[in-house]
C-alpha positions in Angstrom: -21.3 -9.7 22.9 -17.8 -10.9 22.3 -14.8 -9.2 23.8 -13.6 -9.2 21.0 -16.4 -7.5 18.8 -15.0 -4.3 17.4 -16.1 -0.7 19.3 -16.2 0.5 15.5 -19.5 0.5 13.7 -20.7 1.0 10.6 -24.0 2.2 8.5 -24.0 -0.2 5.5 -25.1 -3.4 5.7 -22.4 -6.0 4.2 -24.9 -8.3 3.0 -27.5 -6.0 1.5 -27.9 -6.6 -2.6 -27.0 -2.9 -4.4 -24.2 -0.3 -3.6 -23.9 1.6 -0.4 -22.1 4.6 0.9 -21.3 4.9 4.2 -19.0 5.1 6.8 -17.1 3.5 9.6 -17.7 5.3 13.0 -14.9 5.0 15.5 -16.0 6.6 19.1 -13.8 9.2 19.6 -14.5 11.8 22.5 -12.9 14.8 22.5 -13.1 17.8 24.5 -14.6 19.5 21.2 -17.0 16.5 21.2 -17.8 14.7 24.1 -20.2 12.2 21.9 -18.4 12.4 18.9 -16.6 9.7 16.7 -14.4 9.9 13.3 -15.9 8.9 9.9 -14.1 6.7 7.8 -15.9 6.7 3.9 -16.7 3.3 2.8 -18.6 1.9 -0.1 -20.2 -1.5 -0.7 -21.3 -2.9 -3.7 -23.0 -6.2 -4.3 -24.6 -8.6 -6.9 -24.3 -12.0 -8.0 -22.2 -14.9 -6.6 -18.9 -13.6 -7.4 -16.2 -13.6 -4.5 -15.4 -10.7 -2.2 -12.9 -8.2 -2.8 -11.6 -5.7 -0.2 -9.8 -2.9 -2.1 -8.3 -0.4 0.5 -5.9 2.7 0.3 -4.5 5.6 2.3 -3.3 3.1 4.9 -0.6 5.7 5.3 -2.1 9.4 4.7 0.0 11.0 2.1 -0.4 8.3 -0.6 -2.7 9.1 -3.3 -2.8 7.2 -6.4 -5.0 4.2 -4.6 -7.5 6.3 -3.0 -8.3 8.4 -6.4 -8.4 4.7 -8.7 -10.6 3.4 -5.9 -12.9 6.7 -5.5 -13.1 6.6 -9.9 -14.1 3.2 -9.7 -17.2 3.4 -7.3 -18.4 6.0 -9.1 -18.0 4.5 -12.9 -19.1 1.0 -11.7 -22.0 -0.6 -13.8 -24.1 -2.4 -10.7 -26.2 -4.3 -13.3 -23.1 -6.4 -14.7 -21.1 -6.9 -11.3 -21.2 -10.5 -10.2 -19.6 -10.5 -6.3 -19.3 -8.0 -3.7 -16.6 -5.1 -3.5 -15.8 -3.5 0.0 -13.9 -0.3 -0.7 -12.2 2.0 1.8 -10.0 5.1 -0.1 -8.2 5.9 3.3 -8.1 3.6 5.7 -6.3 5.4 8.0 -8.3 8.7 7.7 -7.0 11.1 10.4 -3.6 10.3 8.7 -4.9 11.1 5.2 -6.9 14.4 6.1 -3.4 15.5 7.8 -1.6 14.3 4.7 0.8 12.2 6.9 2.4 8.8 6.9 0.7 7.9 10.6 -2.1 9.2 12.1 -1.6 12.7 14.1 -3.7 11.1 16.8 -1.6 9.1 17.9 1.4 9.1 15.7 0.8 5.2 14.8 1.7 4.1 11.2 -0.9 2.1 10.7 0.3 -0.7 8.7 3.2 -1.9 12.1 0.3 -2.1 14.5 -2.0 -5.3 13.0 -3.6 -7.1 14.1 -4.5 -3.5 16.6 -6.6 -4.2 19.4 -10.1 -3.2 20.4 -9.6 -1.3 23.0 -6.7 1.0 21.8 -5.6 4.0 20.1 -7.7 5.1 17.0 -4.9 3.5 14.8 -5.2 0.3 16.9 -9.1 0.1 16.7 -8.8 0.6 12.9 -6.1 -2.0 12.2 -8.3 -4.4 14.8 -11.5 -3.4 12.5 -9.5 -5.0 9.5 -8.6 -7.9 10.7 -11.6 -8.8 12.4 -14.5 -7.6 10.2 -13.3 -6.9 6.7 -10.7 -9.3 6.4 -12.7 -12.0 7.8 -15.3 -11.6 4.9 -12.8 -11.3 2.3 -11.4 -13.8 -0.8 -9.0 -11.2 -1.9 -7.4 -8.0 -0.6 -5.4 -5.5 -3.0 -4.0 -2.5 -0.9 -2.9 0.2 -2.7 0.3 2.1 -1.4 3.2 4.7 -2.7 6.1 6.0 -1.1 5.1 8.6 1.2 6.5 11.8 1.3 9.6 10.6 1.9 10.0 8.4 -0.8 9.7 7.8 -4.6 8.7 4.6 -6.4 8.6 3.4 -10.3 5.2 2.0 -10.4 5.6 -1.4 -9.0 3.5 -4.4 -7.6 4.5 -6.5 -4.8 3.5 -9.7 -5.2 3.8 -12.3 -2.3 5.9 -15.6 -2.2 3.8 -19.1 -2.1 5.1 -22.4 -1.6 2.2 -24.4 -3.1 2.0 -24.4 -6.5 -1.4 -23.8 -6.7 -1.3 -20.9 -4.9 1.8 -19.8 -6.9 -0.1 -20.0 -10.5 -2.9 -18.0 -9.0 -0.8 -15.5 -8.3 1.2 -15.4 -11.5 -2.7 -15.3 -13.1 -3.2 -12.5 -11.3 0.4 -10.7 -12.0 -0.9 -11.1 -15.8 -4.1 -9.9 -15.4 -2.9 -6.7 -13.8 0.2 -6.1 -16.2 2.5 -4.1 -13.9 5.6 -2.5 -15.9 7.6 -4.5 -12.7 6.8 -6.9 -10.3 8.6 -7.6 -7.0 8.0 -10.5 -5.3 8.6 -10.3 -1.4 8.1 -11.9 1.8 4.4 -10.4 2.7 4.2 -11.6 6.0 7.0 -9.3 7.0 7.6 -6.0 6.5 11.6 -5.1 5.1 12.2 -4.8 8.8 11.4 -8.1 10.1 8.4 -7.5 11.8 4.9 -9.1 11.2 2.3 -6.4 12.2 1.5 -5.6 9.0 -1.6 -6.3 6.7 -0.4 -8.8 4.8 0.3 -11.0 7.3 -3.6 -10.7 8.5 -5.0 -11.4 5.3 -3.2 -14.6 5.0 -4.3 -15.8 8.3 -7.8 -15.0 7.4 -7.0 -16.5 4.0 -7.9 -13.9 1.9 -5.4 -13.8 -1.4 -3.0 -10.7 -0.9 -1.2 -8.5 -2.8 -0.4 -4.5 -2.9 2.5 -2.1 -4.6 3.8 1.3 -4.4 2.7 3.2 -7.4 4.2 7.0 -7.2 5.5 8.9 -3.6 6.7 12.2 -2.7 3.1 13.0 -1.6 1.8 14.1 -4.9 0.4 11.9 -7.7 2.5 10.0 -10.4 0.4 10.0 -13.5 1.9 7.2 -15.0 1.6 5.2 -11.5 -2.0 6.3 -10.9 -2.9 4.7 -14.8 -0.9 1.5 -13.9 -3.1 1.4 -10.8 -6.5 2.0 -12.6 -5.7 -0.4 -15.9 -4.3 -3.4 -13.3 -7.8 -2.5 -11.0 -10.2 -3.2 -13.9 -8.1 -6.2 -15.3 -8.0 -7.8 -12.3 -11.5 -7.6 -11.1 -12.4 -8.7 -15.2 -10.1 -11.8 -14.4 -12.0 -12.6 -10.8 -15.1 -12.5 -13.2 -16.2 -9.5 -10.7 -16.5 -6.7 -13.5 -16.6 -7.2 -17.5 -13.6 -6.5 -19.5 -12.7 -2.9 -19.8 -10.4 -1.8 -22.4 -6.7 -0.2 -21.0 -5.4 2.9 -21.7 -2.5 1.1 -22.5 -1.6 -1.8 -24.2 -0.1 -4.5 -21.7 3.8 -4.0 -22.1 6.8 -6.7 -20.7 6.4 -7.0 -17.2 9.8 -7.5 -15.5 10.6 -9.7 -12.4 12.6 -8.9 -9.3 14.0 -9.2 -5.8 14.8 -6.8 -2.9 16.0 -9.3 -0.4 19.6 -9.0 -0.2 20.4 -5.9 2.2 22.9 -5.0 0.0 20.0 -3.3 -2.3 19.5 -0.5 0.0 21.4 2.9 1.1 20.9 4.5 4.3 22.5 7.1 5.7 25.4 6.8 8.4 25.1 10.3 9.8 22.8 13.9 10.4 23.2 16.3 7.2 22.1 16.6 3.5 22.0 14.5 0.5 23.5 15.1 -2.8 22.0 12.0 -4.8 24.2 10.1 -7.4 21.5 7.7 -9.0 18.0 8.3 -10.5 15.0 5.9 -10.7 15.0 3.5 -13.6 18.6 3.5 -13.3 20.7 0.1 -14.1 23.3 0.5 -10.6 26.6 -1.5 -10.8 28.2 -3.1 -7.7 29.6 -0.5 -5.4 27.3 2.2 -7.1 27.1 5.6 -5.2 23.8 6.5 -4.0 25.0 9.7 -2.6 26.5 12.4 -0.7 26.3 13.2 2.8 27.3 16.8 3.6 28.1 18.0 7.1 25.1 20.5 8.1 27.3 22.7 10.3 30.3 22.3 8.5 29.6 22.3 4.6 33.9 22.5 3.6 34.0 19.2 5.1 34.4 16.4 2.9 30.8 14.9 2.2 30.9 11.2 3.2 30.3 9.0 -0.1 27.2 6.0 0.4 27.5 3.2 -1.5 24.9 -0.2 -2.6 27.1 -3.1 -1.9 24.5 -5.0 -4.5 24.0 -4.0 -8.3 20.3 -3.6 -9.6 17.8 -1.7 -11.0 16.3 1.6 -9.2 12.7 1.0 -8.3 13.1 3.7 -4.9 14.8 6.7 -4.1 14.5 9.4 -1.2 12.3 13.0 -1.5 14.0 15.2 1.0 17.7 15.9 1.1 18.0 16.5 5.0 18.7 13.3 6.8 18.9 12.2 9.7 21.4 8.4 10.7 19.5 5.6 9.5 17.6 7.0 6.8 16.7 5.4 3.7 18.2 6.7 0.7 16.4 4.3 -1.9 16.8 0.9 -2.9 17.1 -0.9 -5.5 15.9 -4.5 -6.8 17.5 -7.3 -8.8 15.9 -9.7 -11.4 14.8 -12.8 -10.9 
């Protein structure tokens, strides 16, 4: 056996014909359970010659709208007119989701800065090291379905990634159609907004499986419209693959508008401990020198509140759940059009 064969296993058979429910089984003992190992739900479904779609969510644990579309379309998928294979995991990171937390209480890991995880680490680390090495490895595309957290907010948005080649660039656009986001951002998917690489993205281009994901609702809760952009974009996109039939929307296909996030003046943090008075709402057009806020002094609230300001004008795609903050805190962000 390989050192580098993952310690996870699993119950369903990737290359079995028909759909499967299983799980993933990571070894886990406890003093509760000195045998025991965590179940992570997965399904596998499989006909035809088609390609091979990984569809994941709950990568962090208190997003919702991916694992509900994903857990709705196992259940209302017609096996006798599918033509490839779907892999689909609701929560990948599934101590964090039964917690309802960004990272995993195990081990306090976000998930998605610890790819490509290693086999012999935390639960986190074996997870993000299952990905890589056994799903990603078998896929041709991988849509991972995020939101904001509990900290944060989004309009329903995809993020698409940036290709040089212009094949790979029309594929994508095909793909943007297909799914018919009300906005589109296109970012840097080998890197996360903080510079670093560790995250999923990056792994499913090295294993050369077409990437993209977006952030469809936050506040830990479910956005209705978000979760509908979600399942209408899911169907259409899997119709365009030729994986599913066509399935009518719930909505129409509407304009789908183009932006950026990549100059730093888009986002608002906070420069100091206190709470947050906000002075913008999502959706909203921000000038130059907009206000995102007000920071008020905890211990001191006759103080004057220190104003935060977005050095760049845009459009609001993000903005912040709690009003405590701590220095360094996001406030939101906006993006600008292309």
């Amino acid at each position: 056996m390989s050192d580098d064969k993952s310690m996870i296993g699993t119950d369903v058979d990737f290359d079995r014909e028909g759909l499967q429910f299983g799980s993933l089984k990571i070894p886990h003992s406890v003093h509760r359970s000195a045998y025991g190992h965590i179940r992570i739900p997965i399904a596998v479904a499989n006909r035809g010659e088609g390609p091979t779609v990984l569809l994941t969510g709950g990568v962090h644990g208190d997003e919702y709208e991916g694992p509900i579309a994903l857990a709705r379309l196992v259940r209302e998928l017609d096996m006798s007119k599918l033509n490839g294979r779907l892999i689909v995991i609701p929560a990948v990171n599934y101590p964090a989701f039964v917690a309802g937390r960004r990272t995993s209480p195990i081990d306090e890991i976000n998930l998605n800065r610890t790819f490509p995880g290693k086999r012999n680490g935390t639960i986190t680390e074996m997870i993000a090291h299952y990905v890589t090495t056994e799903l990603l490895t078998r896929a041709d595309y991988c849509f991972d379905f995020h939101a904001g957290g509990s900290s944060l907010q989004y309009l329903p948005t995809l993020l698409a990634p940036r290709w040089d080649d212009p094949a790979d660039k029309q594929k994508l656009e095909n793909l943007i159609d297909a799914f018919s986001p009300p906005n589109v951002v296109y970012y840097d998917s080998i890197r996360a907004l903080s510079g670093e690489d560790r995250v999923i993205g990056n792994y499913a281009y090295q294993n050369d499986a077409f990437f993209f994901t977006g952030e469809f609702g936050g506040g830990s809760t479910v956005s209705v419209p978000g979760l509908a952009v979600v399942e209408d974009g899911l169907k259409s996109v899997l119709a365009h693959l030729g994986v599913v039939p066509e399935a009518p929307r719930s909505k129409p296909k509407g304009p789908i508008r183009r932006l950026v996030m990549d100059n730093p003046g888009l986002y608002a943090f906070s420069p100091k401990r206190g709470f947050w008075e906000p002075k913008f709402e999502l959706g909203d057009e921000v000038p130059e020198g907009g206000m995102a806020g007000l920071i008020y002094d905890l211990d001191d609230p006759w103080a004057e509140p220190v104003a935060v300001h977005f050095k760049h004008a845009g459009f609001a795609v993000c903005i912040r759940t709690f009003s405590l903050v701590e220095a360094g805190d996001c406030l939101g962000h906006l993006a600008s059009d292309v």
